[in-house]
C-alpha positions as CSV (number, residue, x, y, z in Angstrom):
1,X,-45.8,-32.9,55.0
2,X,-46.4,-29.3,54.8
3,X,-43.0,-28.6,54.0
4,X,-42.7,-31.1,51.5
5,X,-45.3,-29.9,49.8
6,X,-43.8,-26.5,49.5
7,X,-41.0,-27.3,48.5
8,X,-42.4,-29.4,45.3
9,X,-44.8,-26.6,44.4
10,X,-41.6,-24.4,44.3
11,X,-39.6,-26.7,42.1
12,X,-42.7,-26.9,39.7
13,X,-43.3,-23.2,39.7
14,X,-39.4,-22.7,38.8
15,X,-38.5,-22.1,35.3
16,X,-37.2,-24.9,33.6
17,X,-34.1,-23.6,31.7
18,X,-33.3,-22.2,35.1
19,X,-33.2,-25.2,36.9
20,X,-31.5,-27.0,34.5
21,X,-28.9,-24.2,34.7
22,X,-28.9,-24.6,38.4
23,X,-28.2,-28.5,38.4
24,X,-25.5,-28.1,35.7
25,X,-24.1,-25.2,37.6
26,X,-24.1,-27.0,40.9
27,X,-22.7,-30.5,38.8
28,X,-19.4,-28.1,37.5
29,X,-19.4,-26.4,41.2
30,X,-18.9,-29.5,43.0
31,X,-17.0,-31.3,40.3
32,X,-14.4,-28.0,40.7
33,X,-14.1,-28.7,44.4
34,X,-13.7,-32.3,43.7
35,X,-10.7,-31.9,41.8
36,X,-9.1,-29.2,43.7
37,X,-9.2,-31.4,47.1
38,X,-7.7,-34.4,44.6
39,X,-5.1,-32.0,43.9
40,X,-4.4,-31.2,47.2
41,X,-4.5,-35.2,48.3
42,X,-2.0,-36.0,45.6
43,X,0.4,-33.2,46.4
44,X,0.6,-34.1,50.0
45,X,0.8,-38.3,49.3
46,X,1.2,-38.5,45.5
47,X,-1.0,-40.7,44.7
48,X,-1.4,-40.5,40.6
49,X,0.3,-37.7,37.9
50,X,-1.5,-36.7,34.9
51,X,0.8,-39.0,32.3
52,X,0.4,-38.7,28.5
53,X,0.8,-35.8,26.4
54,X,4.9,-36.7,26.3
55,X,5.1,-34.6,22.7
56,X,3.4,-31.4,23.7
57,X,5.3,-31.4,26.7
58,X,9.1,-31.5,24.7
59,X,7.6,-28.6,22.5
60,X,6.2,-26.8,26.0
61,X,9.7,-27.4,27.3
62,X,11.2,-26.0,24.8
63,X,9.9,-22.4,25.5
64,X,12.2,-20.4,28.4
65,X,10.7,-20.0,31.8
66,X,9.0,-17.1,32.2
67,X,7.3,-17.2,28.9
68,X,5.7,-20.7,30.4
69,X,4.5,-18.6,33.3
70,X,2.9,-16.3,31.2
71,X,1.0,-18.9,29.4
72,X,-0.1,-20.2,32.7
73,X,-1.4,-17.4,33.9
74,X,-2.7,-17.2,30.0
75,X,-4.8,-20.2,30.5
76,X,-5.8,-19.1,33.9
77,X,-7.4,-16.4,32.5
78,X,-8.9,-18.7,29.7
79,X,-10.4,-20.6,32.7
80,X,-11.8,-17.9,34.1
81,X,-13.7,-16.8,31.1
82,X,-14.9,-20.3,30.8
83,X,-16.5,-20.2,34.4
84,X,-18.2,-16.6,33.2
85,X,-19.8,-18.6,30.8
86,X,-22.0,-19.8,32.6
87,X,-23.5,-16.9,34.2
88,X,-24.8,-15.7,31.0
89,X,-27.4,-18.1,31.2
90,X,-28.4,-21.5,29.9
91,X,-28.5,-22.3,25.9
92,X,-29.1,-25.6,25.2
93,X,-27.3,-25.9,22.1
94,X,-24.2,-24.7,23.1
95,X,-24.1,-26.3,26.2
96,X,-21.6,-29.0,25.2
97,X,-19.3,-26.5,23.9
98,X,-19.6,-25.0,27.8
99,X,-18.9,-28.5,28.7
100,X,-15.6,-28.9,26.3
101,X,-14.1,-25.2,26.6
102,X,-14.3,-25.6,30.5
103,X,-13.0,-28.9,30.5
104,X,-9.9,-27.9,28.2
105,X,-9.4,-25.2,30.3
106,X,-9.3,-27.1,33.3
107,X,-7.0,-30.0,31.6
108,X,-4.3,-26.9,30.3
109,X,-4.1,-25.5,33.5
110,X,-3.5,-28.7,35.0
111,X,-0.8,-29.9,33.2
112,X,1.2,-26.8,33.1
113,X,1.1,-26.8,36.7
114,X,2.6,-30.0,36.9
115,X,5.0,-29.3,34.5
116,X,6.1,-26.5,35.8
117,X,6.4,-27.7,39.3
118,X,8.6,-30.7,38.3
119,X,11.0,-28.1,36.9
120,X,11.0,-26.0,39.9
121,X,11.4,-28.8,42.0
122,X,14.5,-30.0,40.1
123,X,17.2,-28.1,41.1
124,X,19.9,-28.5,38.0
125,X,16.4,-28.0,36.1
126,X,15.7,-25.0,37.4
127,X,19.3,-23.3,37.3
128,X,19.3,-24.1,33.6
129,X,15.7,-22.9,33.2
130,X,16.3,-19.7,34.9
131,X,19.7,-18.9,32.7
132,X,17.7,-19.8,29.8
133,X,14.7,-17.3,30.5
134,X,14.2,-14.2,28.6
135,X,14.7,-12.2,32.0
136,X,18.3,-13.4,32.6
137,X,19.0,-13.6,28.2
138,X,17.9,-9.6,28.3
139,X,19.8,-9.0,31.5
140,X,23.1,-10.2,29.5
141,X,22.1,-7.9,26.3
142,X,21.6,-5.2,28.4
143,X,24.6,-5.5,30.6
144,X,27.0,-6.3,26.7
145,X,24.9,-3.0,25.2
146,X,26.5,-0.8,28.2
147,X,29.3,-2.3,29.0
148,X,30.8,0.0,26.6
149,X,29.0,3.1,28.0
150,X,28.9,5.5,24.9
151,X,27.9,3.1,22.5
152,X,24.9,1.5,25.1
153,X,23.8,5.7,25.6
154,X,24.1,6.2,21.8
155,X,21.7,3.6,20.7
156,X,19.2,4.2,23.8
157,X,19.6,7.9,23.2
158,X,18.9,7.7,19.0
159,X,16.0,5.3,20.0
160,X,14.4,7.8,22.2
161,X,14.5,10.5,20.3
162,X,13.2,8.5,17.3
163,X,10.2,7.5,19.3
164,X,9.7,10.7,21.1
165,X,9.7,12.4,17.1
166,X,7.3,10.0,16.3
167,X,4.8,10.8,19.0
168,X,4.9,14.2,19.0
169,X,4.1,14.4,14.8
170,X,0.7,14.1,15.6
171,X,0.1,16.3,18.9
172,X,2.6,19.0,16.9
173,X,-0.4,18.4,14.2
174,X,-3.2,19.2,16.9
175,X,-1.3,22.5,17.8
176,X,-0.6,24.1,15.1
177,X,-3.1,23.2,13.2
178,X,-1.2,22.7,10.6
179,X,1.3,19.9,8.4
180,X,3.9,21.8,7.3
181,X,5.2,23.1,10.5
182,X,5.6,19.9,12.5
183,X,7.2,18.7,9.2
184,X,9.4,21.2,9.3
185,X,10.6,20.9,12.9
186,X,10.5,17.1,12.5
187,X,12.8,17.4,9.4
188,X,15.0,19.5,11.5
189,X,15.5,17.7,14.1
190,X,15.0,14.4,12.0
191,X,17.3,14.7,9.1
192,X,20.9,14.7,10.8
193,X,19.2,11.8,13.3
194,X,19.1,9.7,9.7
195,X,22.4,11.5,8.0
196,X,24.5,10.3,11.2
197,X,22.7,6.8,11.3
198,X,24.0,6.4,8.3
199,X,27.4,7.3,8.2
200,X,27.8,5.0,11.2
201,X,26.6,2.0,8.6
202,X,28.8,3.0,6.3
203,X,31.4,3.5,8.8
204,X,30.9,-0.2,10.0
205,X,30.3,-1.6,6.5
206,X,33.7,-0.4,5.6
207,X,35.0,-2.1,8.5
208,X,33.4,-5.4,7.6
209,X,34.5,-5.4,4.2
210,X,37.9,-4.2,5.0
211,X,38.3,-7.7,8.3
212,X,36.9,-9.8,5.0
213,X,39.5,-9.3,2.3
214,X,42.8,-9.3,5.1
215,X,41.6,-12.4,6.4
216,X,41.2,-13.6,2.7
217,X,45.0,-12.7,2.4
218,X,44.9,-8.9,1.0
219,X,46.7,-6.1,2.1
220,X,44.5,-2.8,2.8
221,X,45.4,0.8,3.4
222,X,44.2,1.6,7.1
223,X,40.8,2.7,7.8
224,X,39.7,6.4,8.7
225,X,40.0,6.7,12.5
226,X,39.1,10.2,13.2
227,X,37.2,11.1,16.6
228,X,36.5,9.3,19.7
229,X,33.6,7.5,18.7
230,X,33.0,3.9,19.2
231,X,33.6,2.6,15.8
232,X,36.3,5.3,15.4
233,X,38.4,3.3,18.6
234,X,37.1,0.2,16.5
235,X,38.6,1.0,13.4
236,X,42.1,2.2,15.1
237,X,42.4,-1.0,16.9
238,X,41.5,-2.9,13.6
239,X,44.8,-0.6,12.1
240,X,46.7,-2.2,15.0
241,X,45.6,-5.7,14.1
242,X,46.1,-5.3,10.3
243,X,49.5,-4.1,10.7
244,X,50.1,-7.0,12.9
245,X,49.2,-9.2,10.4
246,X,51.3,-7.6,7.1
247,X,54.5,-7.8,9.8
248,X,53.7,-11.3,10.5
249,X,53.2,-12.2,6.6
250,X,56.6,-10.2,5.9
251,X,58.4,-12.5,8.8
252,X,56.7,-15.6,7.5
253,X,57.9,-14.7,3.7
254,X,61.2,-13.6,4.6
255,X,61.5,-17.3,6.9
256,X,60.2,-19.1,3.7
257,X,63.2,-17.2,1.7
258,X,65.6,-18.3,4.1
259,X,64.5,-21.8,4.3
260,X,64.8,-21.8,0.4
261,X,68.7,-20.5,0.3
262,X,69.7,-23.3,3.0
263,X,67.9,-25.8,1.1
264,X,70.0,-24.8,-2.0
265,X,73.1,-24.2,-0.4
266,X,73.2,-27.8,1.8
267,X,72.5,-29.1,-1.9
268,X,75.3,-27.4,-3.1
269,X,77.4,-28.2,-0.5
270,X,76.9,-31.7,-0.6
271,X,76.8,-32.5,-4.3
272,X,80.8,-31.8,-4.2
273,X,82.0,-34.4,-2.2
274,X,79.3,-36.8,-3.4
275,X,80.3,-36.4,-7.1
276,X,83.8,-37.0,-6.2
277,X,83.1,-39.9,-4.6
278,X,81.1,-40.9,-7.9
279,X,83.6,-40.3,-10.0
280,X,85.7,-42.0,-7.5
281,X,83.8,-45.0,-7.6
282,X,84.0,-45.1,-10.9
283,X,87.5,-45.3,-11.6
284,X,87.8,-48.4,-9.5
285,X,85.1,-49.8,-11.2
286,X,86.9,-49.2,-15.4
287,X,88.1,-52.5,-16.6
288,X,90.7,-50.5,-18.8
289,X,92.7,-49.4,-15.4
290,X,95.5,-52.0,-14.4
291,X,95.8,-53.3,-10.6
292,X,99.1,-50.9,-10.7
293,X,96.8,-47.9,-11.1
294,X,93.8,-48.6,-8.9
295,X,96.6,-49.1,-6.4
296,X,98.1,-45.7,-6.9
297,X,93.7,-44.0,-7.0
């Protein structure tokens, strides 16, 4: 009796927004370890799936692998800051909204999960998930950007040194003290950066223009191919193609020419004898000629 008496003196001497936040807290606890041990149950015998929600998954699905991982762990982290929540003590207004962000949390997480593991599991699913990913998409880009060595080191080499000018403008700034200086060495260094990234678009503007008007049936001079640059080796081999191209139209006129003279002279040849046999033809056929004389034709 003694304890029991204790023990309700305590509970009335305890605050009541704290014991309220103890119940609820103790409520989400045990509902949490509820629903992990169902989620261990019904991966070991399956017994029910989360079903619904068919449309959000085709638009989830349509995202590549890893980026679904990454909204996983995303959502993870949402949950986590959910759970925080409630160590910042109890508000009574704004408990539903506890309630509800938890909840969604807990419902996101869930059905990624499954969604992600039903992939996995599959394995046609998860060969084509893995080629799709952004991993494997930037392995390819990578792998097409330096297959041709110079141009792959040319473009990671202008890229660097464009970001490495652009973090040092303000630590030259700090040193010296001073605009113009960095503004000078940057124009330096940065003006034939920006005079040779644009010859290379003109260079390959030129090219573009020049592949558009032989495929549209135009003849054009060959391109400057000076150097041993990438687009130099570009525009050499388009030289080689082009001039395939006027031979091929030369043979292709000069067959049609041909094709034109036999045409005329099997015409020409053949309208003799078939005239005479007209004109033959035609003799037998004249009333005014006696029997005498269409024996002698």
């Amino acid at each position: 009796m003694t304890n029991l008496t204790f023990v309700w003196n305590a509970f009335r001497s305890y605050p009541f927004g704290l014991l309220i936040q103890l119940v609820v807290n103790s409520l989400v606890l045990s509902g949490i370890a509820m629903l992990l041990g169902a989620l261990f149950f019904n991966r070991k015998y399956q017994i029910s799936r989360i079903n619904g929600f068919s449309h959000v998954r085709l638009l989830y699905n349509q995202f590549p692998i890893d980026v679904r991982f990454g909204l996983l762990g995303l959502s993870a982290i949402y949950f986590l800051i959910c759970s925080e929540v409630y160590r910042q003590g109890f508000d009574f207004p704004y408990i539903f909204l506890k309630y509800i962000f938890t909840a969604s949390a807990v419902l996101i997480v869930l059905l990624q999960g499954q969604w992600l593991t039903d992939d996995l599991n599959d394995q046609k699913k998860r060969h084509k998930n893995w080629q799709g990913s952004l991993i494997v998409k930037m392995g390819h880009t990578l792998h097409d950007a330096f297959s041709q060595l110079p141009a792959g080191w040319q473009v990671f080499g202008i890229t660097a040194l464009i970001f490495f000018l652009g973090m040092s403008a303000p630590v030259l700034t700090l040193v010296f003290n001073n605009l113009l200086v960095p503004l000078f060495i940057l124009s330096v260094i940065g003006l034939p950066i920006l005079f040779w990234i644009f010859k290379q678009a003109a260079a390959f503007n030129r090219m573009y223009l020049d592949v558009a008007a032989t495929a549209a049936g135009s003849d054009q001079s060959d391109l400057p191919a000076r150097g041993n640059g990438i687009l130099n080796q570009l525009a050499a081999n388009l030289n080689t193609l082009k001039r395939g191209v006027k031979a091929s139209r030369r043979e292709q006129a000069k067959s049609e020419r041909l094709k034109t003279e036999l045409i005329t002279n099997v015409s020409h040849d053949l309208r003799t004898p078939l005239t005479s046999i007209i004109t033959y033809s035609d003799l037998l056929k004249n009333p005014d000629i006696k029997e005498d004389e269409k024996k002698i034709i």
